[in-house]
N, C-alpha and C positions, 0 to 999 in steps of 0.2 A: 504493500500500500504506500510505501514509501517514496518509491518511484512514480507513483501520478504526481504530477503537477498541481496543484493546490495552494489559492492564495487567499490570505485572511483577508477580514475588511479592515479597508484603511478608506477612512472620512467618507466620501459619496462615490467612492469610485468601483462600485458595481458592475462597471458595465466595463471596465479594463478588467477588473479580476475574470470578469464573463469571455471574455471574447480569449485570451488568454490559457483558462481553463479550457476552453473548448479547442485549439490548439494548441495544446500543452508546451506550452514557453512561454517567456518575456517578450511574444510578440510587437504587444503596444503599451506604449506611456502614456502618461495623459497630455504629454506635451503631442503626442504624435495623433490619438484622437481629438484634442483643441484644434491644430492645423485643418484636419478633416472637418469639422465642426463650422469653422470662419470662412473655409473655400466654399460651404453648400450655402452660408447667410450670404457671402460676397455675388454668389450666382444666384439667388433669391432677390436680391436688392436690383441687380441686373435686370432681372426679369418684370421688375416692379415697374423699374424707370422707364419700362418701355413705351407707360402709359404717358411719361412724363414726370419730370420731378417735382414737381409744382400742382401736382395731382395731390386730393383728399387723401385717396387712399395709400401714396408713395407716404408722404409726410407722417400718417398714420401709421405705414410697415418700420420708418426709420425711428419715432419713440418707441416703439415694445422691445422689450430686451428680447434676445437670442431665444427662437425656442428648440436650438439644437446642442447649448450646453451652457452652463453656470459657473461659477466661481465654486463652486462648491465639490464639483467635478462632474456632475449627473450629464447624460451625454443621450440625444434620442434614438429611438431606435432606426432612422434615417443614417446616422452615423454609425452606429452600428452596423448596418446594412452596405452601405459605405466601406467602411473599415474589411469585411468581410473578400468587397469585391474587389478589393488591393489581391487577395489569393483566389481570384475566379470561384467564388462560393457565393451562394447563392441562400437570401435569407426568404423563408413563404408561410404565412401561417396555415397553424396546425387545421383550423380550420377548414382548407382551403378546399375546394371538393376535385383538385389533381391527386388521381388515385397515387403519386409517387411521398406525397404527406403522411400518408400511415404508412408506409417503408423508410422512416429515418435512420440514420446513425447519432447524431446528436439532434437535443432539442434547448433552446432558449426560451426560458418563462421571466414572464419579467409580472409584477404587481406595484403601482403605484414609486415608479422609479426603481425599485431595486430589480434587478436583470442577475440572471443565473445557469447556470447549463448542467444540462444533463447528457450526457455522454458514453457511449459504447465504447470497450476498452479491451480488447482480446473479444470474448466471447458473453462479457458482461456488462453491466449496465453502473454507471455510478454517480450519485448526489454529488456536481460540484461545486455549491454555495458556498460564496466564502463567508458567509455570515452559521458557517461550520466550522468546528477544531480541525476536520480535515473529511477527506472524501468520504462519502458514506456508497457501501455496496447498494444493489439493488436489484433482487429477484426478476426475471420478467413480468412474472404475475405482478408485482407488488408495482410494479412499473404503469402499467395499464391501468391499474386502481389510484395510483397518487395523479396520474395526469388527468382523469376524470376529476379527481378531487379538485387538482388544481382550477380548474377549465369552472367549477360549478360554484368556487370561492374567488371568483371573478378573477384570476390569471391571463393574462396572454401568451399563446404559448405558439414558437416560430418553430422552424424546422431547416437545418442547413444541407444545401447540397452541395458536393463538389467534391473535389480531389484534395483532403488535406496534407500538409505538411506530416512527412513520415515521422514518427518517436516511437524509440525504443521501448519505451511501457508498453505499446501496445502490441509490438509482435514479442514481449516478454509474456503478456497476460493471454497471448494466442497458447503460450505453453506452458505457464504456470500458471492456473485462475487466483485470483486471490482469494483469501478466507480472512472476513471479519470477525474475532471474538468479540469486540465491544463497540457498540454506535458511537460514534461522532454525538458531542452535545454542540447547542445554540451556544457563538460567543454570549460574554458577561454585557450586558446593556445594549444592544442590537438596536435599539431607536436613539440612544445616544450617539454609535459610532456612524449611524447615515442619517444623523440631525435632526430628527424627527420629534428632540422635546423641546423645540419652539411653536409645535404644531396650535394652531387659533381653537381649533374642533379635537375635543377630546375623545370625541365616541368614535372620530376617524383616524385618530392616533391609535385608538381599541381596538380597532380593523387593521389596522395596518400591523400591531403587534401580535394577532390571530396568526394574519397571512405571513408572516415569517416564522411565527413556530410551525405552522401546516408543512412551509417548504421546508422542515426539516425530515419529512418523508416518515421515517418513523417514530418520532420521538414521542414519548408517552406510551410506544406500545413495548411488548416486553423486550429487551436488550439482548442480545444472543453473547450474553456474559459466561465465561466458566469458571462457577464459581467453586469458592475453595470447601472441602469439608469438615466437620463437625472437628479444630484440634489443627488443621494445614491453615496457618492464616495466608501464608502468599500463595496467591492462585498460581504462579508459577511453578511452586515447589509439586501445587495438584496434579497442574497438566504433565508433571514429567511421572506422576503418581499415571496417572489415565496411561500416561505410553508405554510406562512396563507393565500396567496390569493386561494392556489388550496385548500387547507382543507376547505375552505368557500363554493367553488363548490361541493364538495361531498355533500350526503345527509345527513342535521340536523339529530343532536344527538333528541330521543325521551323524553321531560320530563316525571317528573314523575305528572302532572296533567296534562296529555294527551297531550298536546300541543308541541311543537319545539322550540329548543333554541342549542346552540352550547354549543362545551365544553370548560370549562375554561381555557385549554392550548389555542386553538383558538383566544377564547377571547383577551388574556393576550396578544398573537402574531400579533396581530392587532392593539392593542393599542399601543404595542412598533413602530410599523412600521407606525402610523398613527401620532407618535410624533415626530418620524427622520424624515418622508416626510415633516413635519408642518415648524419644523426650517432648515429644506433645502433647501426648497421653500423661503424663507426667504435671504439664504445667495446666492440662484444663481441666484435672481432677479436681483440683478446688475448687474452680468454678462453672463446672455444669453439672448436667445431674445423671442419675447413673445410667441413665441410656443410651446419654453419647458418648459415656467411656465406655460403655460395654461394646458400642459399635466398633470403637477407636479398636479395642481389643481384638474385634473380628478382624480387623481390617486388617492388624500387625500377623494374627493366627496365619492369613489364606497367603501373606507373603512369606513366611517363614515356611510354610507349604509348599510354596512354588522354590524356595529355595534348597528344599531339600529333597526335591527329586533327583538332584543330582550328588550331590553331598553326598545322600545315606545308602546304605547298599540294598536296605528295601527299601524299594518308590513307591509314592504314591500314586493308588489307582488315578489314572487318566482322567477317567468319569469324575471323581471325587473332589478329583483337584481343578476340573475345568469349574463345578460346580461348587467351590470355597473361593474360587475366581469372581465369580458370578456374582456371590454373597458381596464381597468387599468392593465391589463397584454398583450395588445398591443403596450401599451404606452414604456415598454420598450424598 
């Protein structure tokens, strides 16, 4: 996950972390989308004068400030759209009824100024708001349901075509998928960092704090965390617990004097986990109650089991021992 491209929010600049994300690089600055921004107002003002400059309307277009970017950095999706056709890509809404819309690779949602991409990555789908700690996975299915979502909590949502810029994340993720243990949380003040607590309308500020939890995709629903057991307080110390107990359940490695014994990464990963369990068991007899040291107990029993299949010169039964395996990965 480390290798996607992913940029936090900094002040209104949404729509460079957007454009950015979706071509995973340093593509654009905001000095580079301003440029873009003043060359569409200077060919707008062109277009105005044609009427004459001493026109109601020309004098009218020259008081409104820019409505293709601000001091603040917020940039429209004209520029955007713009910015996009610097690399022959092509921006269409999701809407659009060109059957080639529902066949995207990446998509752009934007709500009330903030702009965001979601993006195809190898063979997976991934949240890249940068008003997130960092890129959040995304099932298919789960995919199809958040852009409904989005689309029905009034989002706009674009669709890009074209030939991007090749990265190596992505023909990494063609051969390694990634796996999320834990979601991405909402940065700390999210209407602070895109200035949104000036807002005049409080109930629209309420909305707008909705629709950026929502485009957190899954945030509120359960976290695909793993978590530690009753006694392991670092979930790390668990997950290297979960990899020797299931390598235990595969089938023994074959000696070489015909007989069965495991291999010494195994070995070694049992031992460790059978010495954390030992003084854990230890330090949360004081403070829990006797059922989760009786677990802790089990859990030390079915590893000391699996380590003495080899050790003792009776083994134990197969059956016996897949199923005191079984036990101590319940016990989590």
């Amino acid at each position: 996950m480390e290798a996607i491209f992913h940029e936090k929010q900094e002040g209104s600049l949404c729509a460079q972390h957007c454009l950015n994300a979706l071509l995973q690089g340093s593509y654009f600055t905001p000095v580079d989308l301003a440029i873009l921004a003043q060359r569409m107002d200077d060919e707008e003002r062109l277009r105005m004068a044609e009427s004459g400059v001493d026109s109601e309307d020309y004098r009218r277009f020259i008081e409104q400030p820019s409505g293709n970017f601000d001091d603040s950095g917020y940039f429209s999706v004209q520029v955007i759209s713009s910015a996009l056709e610097v690399w022959n890509l092509e921006l269409v809404p999701y809407s659009s009824t060109e059957p080639r819309a529902l066949q995207a690779q990446p998509y752009i949602c934007n709500y009330r100024d903030h702009w965001f991409t979601i993006r195809r990555l190898g063979h997976q789908w991934f949240n890249l708001n940068s008003l997130l700690t960092g890129p959040e996975l995304l099932s298919d299915t789960h995919l199809t349901m958040f852009l409904a979502q989005l689309q029905q909590e009034g989002y706009s949502i674009f669709v890009v075509f074209g030939s991007f810029p090749e990265c190596d994340v992505d023909q990494l993720l063609h051969l390694v998928p990634a796996v999320q243990t834990t979601k991405p949380r909402l940065i700390n003040n999210p209407s602070k960092v895109l200035g949104s607590t000036n807002s005049k309308d409080s109930e629209e500020d309420q909305e707008l704090q909705k629709a950026l939890k929502l485009s957190l995709a899954q945030e509120g629903s359960e976290e695909e965390l793993v978590l530690p057991s009753p006694g392991i307080e670092d979930p790390e110390d668990f997950k290297n617990l979960q990899k020797a107990l299931s390598l235990s359940l595969q089938k023994p490695v074959e000696s070489t004097a015909g007989g069965q014994c495991k291999s010494p990464e195994l070995q070694s990963e049992l031992r460790v986990c059978l010495d954390r369990t030992s003084e854990d068991v230890g330090t949360m007899a004081s403070r829990t109650n006797g059922l989760e040291t009786e677990e802790e107990l089990e859990l030390q029993k079915a590893l000391r089991l699996s380590l003495q299949q080899d050790e003792e010169t009776t083994d134990l039964d197969d059956y016996q021992l897949e199923q005191a395996m079984r036990m101590s990965l319940e016990c989590e």
